[in-house]
N, C-alpha and C positions, 0 to 999 in steps of 0.2 A: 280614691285610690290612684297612685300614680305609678303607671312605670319605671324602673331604672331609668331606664332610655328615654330621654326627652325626643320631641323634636328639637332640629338643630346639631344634633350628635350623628357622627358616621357609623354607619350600621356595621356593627365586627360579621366581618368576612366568615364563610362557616363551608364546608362541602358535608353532607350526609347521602346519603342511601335512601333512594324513594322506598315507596309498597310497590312499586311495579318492579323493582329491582337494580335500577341505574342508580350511580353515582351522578350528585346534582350541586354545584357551587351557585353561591349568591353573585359570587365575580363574574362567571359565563353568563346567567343570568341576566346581570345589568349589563351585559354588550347587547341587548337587546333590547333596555328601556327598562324601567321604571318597575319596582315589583311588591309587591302587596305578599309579606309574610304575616301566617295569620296560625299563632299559638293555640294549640288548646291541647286538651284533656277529653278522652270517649266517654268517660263517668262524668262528666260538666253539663247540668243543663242547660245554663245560658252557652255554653257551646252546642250544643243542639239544637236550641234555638236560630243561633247566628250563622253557623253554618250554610244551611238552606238559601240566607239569605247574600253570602259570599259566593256561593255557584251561580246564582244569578248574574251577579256580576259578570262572572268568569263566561258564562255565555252571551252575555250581550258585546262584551267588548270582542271577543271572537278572536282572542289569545294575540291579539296583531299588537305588536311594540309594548306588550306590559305582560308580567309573568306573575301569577297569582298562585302561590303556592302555603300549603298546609303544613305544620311544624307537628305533627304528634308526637304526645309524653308516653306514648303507649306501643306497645309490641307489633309487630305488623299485621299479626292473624287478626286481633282483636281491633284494630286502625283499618283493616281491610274491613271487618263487620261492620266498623262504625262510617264507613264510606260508602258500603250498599245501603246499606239501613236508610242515610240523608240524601242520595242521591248527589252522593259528590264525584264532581270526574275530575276537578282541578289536581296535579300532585300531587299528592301529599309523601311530606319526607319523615325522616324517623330519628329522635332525638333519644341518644342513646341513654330506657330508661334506668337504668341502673344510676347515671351521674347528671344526665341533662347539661351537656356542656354548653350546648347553646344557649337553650330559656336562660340558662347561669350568667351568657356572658351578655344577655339581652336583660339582666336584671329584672327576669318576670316575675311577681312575686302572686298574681293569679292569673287566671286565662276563665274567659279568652284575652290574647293581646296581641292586638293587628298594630303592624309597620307598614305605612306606606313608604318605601324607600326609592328617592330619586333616582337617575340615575347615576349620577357623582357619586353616590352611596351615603346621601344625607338623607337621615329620617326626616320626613316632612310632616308626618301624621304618627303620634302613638297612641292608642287607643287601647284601653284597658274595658273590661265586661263589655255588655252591650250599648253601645251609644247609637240612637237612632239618628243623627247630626251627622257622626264622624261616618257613619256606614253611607249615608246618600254624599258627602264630602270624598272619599275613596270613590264610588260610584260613579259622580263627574268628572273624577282624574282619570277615574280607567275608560271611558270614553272621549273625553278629549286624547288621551295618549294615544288611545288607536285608532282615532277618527269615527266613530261609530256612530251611529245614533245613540242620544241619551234615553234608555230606557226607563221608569220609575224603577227601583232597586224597591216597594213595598208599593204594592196593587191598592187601588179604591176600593176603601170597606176592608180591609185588613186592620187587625187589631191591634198594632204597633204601640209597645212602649218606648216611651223616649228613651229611659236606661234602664239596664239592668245591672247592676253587680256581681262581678268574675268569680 
């Protein structure tokens, strides 16, 4: 299954509305580096899957020069449930679901589906369901971009599929 959006294509510009309440552009954003938008769905299980495994991220790199933010297809009450439920603290923004202008303009045809997005605003990474590859690949850009230590993005003895399907 493949994204609209290749890598190689410039990521269309978007502002929404987080769950916490702020108005949040992909432009502000990349004046700050490099940002990992990552689509889903609170009904999706390989989104509940993956999730857990994107907040990780989001705390090892320790939010320094890369912005890791969440796109929901879902309402905010119920995008707020599905954020304590996973233990997500990354943004999450809100993709208005009556029309989904952005998954639309991000040609997502399932979710989950993560963009690594440089900072020129070239996708470098599109990632459609679970890819255990693309998720440790993301993992070493969001630590070289913020300088951190590389932490494993999936602990020893964890039961990792390599894919799963969105």
């Amino acid at each position: 299954m493949m994204p609209a959006i290749q890598a190689g294509k410039i990521a269309p510009d978007f502002t929404l509305l987080a769950v916490a309440g702020q108005q949040v552009s992909l432009k502000e954003l990349l004046n700050h580096g490099p940002v990992l938008a990552a689509f889903f769905k609170i009904s999706c299980p390989v989104c509940q899957f993956a999730f857990p495994f994107i907040e990780r991220i989001y705390k090892a790199s320790g939010q320094r020069n890369v912005s890791i933010i969440g796109v929901s297809q879902n309402n905010q009450k119920d995008t707020a449930a599905f954020m304590k439920e996973f233990g997500i603290t990354f943004p999450v923004l809100l993709d208005d679901p009556a029309s989904y202008p952005v998954s639309n303009a991000y040609g997502l045809t399932n979710v989950p589906s993560l963009f690594w997005i440089a900072q020129d605003g070239e996708i470098e990474i599109s990632s459609v369901g679970w890819s255990r590859q693309d998720i440790e690949q993301i993992n070493e850009r969001a630590s070289a971009t913020s300088g951190t230590t590389k932490h494993p993005v999936i602990q020893p003895g964890e039961s990792v599929p390599e894919f799963r399907a969105g």
